[in-house]
N, C-alpha and C positions, 0 to 999 in steps of 0.2 A: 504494500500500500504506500503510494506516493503523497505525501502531504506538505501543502503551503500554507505557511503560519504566517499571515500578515498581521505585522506587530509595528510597523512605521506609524510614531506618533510624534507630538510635538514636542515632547521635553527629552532632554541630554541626561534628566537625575529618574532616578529612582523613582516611581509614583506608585499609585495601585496598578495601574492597566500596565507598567514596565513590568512590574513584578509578576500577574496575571501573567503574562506572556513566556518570560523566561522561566518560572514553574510550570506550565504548562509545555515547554520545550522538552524541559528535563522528564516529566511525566510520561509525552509518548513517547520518547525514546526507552524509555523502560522496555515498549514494543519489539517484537523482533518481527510483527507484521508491519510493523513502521519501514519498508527499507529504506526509503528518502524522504528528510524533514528538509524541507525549504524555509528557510525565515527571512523573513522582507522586513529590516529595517530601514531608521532615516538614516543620511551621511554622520547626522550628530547624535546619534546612539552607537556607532562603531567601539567605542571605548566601555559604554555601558555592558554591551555583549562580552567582550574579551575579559572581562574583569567577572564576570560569571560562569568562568571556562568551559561552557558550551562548545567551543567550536574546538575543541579538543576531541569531540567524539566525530567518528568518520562517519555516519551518516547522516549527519546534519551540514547541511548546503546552506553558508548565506548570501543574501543579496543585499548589496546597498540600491534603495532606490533612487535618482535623479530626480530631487525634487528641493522646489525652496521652504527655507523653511516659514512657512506662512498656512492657514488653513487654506486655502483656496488652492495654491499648489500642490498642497497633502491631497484633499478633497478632487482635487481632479488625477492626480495622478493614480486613485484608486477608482475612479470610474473611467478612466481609459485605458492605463497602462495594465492594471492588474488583471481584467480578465486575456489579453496577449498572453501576459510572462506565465498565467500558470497554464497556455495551452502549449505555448515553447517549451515550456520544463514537463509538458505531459504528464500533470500532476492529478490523482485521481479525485483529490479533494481540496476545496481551500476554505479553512475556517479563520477570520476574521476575529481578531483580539476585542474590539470595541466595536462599534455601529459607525459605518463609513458609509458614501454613497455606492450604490451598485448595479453598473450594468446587467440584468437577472439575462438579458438576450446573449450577452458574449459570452457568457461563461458557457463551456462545453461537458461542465464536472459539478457536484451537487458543492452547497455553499452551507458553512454554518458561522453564524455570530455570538458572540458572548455578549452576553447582558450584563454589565455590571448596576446597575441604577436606572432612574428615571427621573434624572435632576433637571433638565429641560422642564420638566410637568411638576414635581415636587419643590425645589427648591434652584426658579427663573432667575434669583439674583445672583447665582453664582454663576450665569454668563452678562448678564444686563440687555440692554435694548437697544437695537435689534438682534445681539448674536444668537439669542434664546429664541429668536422666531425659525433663524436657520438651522441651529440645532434642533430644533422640534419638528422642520421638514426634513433634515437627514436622515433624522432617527424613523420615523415612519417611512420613510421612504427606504432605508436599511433593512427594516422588520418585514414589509411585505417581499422584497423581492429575493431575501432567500430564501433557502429549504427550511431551515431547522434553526432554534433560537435556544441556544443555552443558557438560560439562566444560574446567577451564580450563588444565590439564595431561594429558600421559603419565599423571603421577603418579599426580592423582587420580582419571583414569582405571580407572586400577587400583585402586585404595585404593577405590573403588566396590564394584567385583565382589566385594568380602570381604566386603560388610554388607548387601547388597539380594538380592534374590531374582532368578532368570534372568531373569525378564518385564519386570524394571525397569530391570534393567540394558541390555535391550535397546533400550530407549530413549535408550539413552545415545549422546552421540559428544564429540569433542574440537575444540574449537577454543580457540586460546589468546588469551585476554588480548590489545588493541590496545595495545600502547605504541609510541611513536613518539619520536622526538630531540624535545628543547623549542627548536623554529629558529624560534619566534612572536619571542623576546624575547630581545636582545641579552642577551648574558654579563654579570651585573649587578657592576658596581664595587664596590671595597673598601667604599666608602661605607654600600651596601646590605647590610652584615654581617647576619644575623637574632641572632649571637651576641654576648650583650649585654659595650660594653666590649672584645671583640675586637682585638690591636692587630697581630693581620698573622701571629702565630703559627700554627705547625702543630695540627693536628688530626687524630685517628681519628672515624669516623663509624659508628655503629650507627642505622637507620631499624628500629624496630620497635616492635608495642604491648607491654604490661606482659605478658605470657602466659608461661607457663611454659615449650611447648616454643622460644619464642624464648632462651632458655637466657643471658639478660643476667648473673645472678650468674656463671657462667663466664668470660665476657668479663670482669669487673671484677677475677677472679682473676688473670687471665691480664696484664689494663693493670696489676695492681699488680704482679706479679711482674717486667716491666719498668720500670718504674718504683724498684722497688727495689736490681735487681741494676744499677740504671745502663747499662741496653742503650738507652734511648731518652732523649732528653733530657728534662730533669726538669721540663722548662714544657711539655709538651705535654700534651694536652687531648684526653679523649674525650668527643666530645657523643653523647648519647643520646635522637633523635628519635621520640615516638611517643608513642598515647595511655594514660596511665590504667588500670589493670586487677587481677586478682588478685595480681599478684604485685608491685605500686609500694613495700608496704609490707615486703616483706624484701630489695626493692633496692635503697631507700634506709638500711634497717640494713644492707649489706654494705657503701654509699657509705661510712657512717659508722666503721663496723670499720677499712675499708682503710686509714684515712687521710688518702683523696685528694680531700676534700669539693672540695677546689680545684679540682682536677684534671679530675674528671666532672663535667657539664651535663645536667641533666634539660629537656630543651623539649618541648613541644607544641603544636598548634593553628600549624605553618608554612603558610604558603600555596605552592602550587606555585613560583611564584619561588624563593621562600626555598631551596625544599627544593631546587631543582635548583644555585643557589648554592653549599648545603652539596656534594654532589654537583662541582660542579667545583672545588672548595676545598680539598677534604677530600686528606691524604695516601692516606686508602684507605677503605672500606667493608669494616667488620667483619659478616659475619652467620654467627654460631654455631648457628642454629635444630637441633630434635633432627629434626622433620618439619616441613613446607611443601608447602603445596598448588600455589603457583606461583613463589614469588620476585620479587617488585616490585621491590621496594629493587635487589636485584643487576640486575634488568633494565637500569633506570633508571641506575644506576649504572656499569653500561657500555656505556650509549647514551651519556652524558656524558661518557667515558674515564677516569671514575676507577676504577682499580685495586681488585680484590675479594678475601679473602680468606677464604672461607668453609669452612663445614663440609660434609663427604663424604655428601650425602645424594642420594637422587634428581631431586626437584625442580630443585634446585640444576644437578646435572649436564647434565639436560634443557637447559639454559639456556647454562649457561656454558662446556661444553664446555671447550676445552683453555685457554680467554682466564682463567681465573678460580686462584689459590691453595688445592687442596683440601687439607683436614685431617679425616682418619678420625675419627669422636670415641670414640677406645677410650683406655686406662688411662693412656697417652702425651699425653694430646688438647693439655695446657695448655701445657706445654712445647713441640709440636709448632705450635702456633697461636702462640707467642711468636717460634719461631723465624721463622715464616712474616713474621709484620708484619718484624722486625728484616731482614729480605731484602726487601720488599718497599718499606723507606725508602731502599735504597739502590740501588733500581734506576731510570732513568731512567721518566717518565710516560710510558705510551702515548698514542695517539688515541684519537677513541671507533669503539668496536666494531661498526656497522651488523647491523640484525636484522629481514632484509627482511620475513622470514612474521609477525612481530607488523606491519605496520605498514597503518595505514587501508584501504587499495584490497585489502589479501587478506583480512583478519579480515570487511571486508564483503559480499566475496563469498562466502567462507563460509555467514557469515549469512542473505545471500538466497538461495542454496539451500538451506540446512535450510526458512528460511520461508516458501520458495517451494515445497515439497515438502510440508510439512504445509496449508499449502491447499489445494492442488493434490489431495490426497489428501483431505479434510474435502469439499470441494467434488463429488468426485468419488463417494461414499460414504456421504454426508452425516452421515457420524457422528461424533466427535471421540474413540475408542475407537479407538486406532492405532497401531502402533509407527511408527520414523522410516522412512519411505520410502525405497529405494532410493538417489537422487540424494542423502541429505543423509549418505550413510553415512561414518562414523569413516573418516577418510584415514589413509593411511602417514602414517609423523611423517617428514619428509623433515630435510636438516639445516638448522642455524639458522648 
């Protein structure tokens, strides 16, 4: 089975849809029916790849694509160029990392997309006006024309059926997200701090991009309320992991209101090491998100046994079940979420929390039954007009 992983997006660092992508690399290559994985990045994730030693393994083919980096040059070079390159590379399949535009007539091979979210319809401010109007025709316009629609939670699962039409939705199913423990690479020494100047002191941790329903002015409310009434000690540090986006600019005016310029750490651009460092370092993982399509960060974070204390949403739930700190975010939230971390320093650290159904050997079998069923069915039919077949049908969500 020949497969093309289009994973060319707009950022050079690390994000959810990077990460999506390069776990999902590593996952089908577990395959031995995989015989060529194809991955179509931009010119400016070159670096991102090799630094995830991917391209170490011999059945994996990449391509840089020739494109600017702008959405419109992305955006077109995936409705014209991509369905060419995967009838050039004679690829039997090509699954789609995020929702791009899609010629559904050029393609000569069944098509599948991952769903991560539905932040065009949920949460418009985190593109503004008008990018939210084109994001909302891409993304439907992505949804109908391929085969099969992975969804990468319950959540968004459902957060689907509220915006697509019956027929689209039928094409849907769920599989989540491969995360796995980082057991490649010894537990990195103090030495290896990514936090600059570092001298051994405690930390909170927030992994998230600059986005609105990521709800970081909250959190910063919430660190300065402890910080001020002296519930936590007054050298401790909340870093704040993640990329760039709409709202950098009224998070760093809340940095500077509160105070605690000292105090908070804006970083980005970690490498996987790094960030699983922070992860085993960190007194806890803060995520206040208002909506989440999957939850990374909290995965991750307790695959590595750090302590989580998040907010009451579904996503989250899905995930963490009874291992994780919930906080309702109703009129109570800040106080409630202060009181949580303040209990949650004084409790001894767990292990890390094992999470069989994300982990390579099932996420992949997953996958080759849907992709084994949309050939199967293309081949049989000979058309690429199809819902998802029998065999690749939306499972029970069993527990995690």
């Amino acid at each position: 089975m020949k497969i093309l992983l289009a994973a060319a997006s707009f950022s050079s660092e690390l994000s959810g849809v990077q990460r999506h992508a390069l776990n999902l690399a590593r996952c089908l290559l577990t395959r031995l029916e995989v015989s060529e994985l194809h991955l179509i990045i931009a010119p400016w994730q070159v670096e991102l790849v090799r630094n995830s030693r991917l391209d170490a393994n011999p059945r994996l083919q990449l391509h840089i694509a020739l494109m600017k980096h702008g959405a419109f040059s992305r955006n077109l070079w995936y409705y014209r160029r991509l369905p060419r390159l995967a009838t050039q590379l004679g690829v039997d399949l090509v699954h789609l990392t995020y929702p791009v535009p899609v010629d559904a007539r050029a393609f000569s091979c069944p098509t599948v997309v991952t769903l991560h979210d539905l932040y065009p319809y949920d949460v418009p401010s985190n593109f503004g006006v008008p990018k939210v109007i084109f994001n909302r025709l891409i993304l439907q316009q992505c949804l109908r024309s391929v085969n099969s629609i992975a969804c990468v939670s319950d959540a968004t699962y459902r957060r689907l059926g509220l915006h697509v039409s019956q027929p689209v939705g039928q094409k849907a199913l769920r599989i989540y997200n491969c995360v796995e423990p980082d057991t490649q690479r010894p537990a990195p020494d103090l030495a290896q701090s990514p936090i600059h100047n570092w001298s051994g002191g405690t930390f909170l941790l927030c992994v998230a991009q600059h986005r609105r329903n990521k709800n970081i002015p909250f959190l910063l409310r919430v660190f300065q309320r402890l910080i001020h009434r002296g519930q936590i000690d007054p050298s401790m540090q909340l870093l704040l992991v993640g990329i760039e986006g709409p709202e950098t600019g009224s998070i760093r005016r809340a940095i500077a209101r509160s105070g605690l310029s000292g105090n908070v750490l804006l970083m980005e651009g970690l490498s996987e090491p790094e960030l699983q460092w922070c992860y085993r370092n960190s007194s806890a993982l803060l995520a206040p998100s208002t909506i989440e399509g999957f939850g990374l960060p909290l995965v991750e974070a307790l695959l590595a046994g750090c302590p989580v204390i998040c907010s009451d949403i579904p996503a989250f739930r899905e995930f963490g079940a009874d291992r994780c700190s919930y906080v309702p975010l109703d009129a109570r939230a800040e106080e409630a979420f202060a009181r949580a971390i303040v209990a949650q320093l004084r409790e001894v650290r767990g292990g890390p929390v094992p999470m069989p159904l994300l982990s390579a050997p099932v996420i992949a079998g997953q996958y080759m039954q849907l992709y084994g069923g949309l050939l199967a069915y293309a081949q049989a039919t000979q058309t690429l007009s199809f819902p998802v077949p029998e065999p690749a049908a939306r499972p029970e969500r069993p527990s995690l």
